[in-house]
C-alpha positions, -999 to +999 in steps of 0.1 A: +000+000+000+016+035-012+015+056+017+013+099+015+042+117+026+021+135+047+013+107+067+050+101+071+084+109+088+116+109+081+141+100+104+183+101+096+200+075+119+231+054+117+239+060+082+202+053+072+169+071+062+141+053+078+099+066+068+076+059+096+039+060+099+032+092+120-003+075+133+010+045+144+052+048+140+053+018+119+082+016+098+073+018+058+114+015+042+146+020+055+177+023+032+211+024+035+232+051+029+269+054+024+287+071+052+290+081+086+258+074+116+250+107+114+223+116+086+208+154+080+173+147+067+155+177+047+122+168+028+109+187-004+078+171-020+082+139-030+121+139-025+137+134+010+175+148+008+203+134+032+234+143+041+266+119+055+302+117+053+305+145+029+281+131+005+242+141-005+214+119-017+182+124-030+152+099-020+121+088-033+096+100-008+074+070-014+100+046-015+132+053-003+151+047-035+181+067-044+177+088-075+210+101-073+242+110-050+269+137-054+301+130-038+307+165-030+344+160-038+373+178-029+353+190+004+364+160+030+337+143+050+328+162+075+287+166+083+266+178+054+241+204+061+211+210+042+189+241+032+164+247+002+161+277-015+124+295-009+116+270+019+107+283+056+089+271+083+081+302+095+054+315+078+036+280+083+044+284+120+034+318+120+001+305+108-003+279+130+001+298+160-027+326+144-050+295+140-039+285+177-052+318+188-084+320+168-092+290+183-082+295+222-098+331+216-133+318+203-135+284+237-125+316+262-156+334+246-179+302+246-167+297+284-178+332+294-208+328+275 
């Protein structure tokens, strides 16, 4: 059964990328990854990137194949960190906490009511 990305996370371990169910935090793939235990884990779309021992690979969401690898070369193997251009949490947090206000706003009112 193909399982939504939404319904899942991503988890960099011990030189692996592992996708777990959030409801019930069964595991749906694992795979392997060249390098060191510690993995950075950044997710865009249907692609989950990850970072170790100086290289970067790109996932299948859905799947957990490897599309591709760079070697990075010529920068060592230290920890890879990961950012994406025009991606921020912020403004989704920023809206979360609105909606968090709305709502804690609108049970104080139906309280005093």
């Amino acid at each position: 059964m193909a399982q939504q990305q939404s319904s899942m996370i991503f988890v960099g371990i011990r030189g692996m990328v592992l996708a777990l169910e959030t409801s019930s935090g069964a595991e749906v793939w694992r795979t392997k990854l060249e390098g060191s235990y510690f993995v950075n884990v950044v997710v865009d779309g249907d692609a989950v990137y990850a970072g170790t021992f100086g290289k970067l690979f790109c996932l299948s969401a859905a799947s957990g194949t490897i599309r591709w690898k760079n070697e990075l070369k010529g920068l060592g193997y230290g920890f890879v960190t990961i950012g994406l251009a025009g991606q921020s949490s912020l403004p989704a947090a920023r809206a979360q906490m609105e909606t968090d206000g709305a709502a804690s706003a609108a049970a104080s009112v139906a309280i005093m009511s």
